[in-house]
N, C-alpha and C positions, 0 to 999 in steps of 0.2 A: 338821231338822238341815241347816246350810248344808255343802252339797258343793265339795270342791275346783274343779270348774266354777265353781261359784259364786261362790265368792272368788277366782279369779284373773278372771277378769271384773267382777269389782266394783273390782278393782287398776286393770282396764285403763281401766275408766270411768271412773274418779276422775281419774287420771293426762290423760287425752282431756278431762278438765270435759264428760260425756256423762250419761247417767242408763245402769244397766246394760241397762233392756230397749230401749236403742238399739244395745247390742254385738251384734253378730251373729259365731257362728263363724268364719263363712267370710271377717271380715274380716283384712285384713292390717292392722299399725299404723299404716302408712301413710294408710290409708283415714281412720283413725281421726284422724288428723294428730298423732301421735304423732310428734317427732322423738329422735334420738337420746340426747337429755337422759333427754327422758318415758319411754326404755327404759330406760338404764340405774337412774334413779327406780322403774320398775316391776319390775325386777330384782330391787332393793332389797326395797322391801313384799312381793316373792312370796317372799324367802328369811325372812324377819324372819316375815310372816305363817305361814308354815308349817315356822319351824325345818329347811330344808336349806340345804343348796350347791348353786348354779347354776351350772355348769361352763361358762360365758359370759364370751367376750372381747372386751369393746367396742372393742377397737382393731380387733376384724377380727371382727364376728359372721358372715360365712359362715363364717369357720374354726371356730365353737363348736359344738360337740355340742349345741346348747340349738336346737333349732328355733323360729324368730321369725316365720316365713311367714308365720303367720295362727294369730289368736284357739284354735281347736279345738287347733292343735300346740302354742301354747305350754300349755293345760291338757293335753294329754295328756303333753309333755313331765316336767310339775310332777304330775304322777298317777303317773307314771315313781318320780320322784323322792321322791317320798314315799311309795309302797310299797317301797321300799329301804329309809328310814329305821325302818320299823316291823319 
């Protein structure tokens, strides 16, 4: 059974044109060369993919409650988020 981990990293792969076992946690999107499109794009497929809401304001993501820092926070964030919705 593919875990939450798993598909928000497979989000992020896709989005980076990367293969997932190149994603490493501890990366940031940055690293990843992820620019601001390919987040709010991976925004996208992480609310679609797992039916929430992403309390994420791309005019000002330090201001959102959605931690972007790096790979591990955004799935913990979206693990957050989808044990609310259940």
């Amino acid at each position: 059974m593919e875990t939450v981990r798993d598909r928000v990293i497979a989000i992020i792969a896709e989005q980076a044109v990367l293969e997932p076992s190149d994603v490493e946690l501890t990366h940031s999107l940055e690293d990843l060369g992820i620019d601001s499109l390919g987040l709010v794009e991976s925004i996208f497929a992480i609310e679609e993919a797992f039916d929430i809401s992403v309390p994420f304001n791309a005019n000002d993501p330090a201001a959102s409650a959605f931690d972007i820092s790096s790979v591990a926070a955004i799935v913990k964030a979206v693990e957050g988020l989808v044990k609310e919705q259940s």
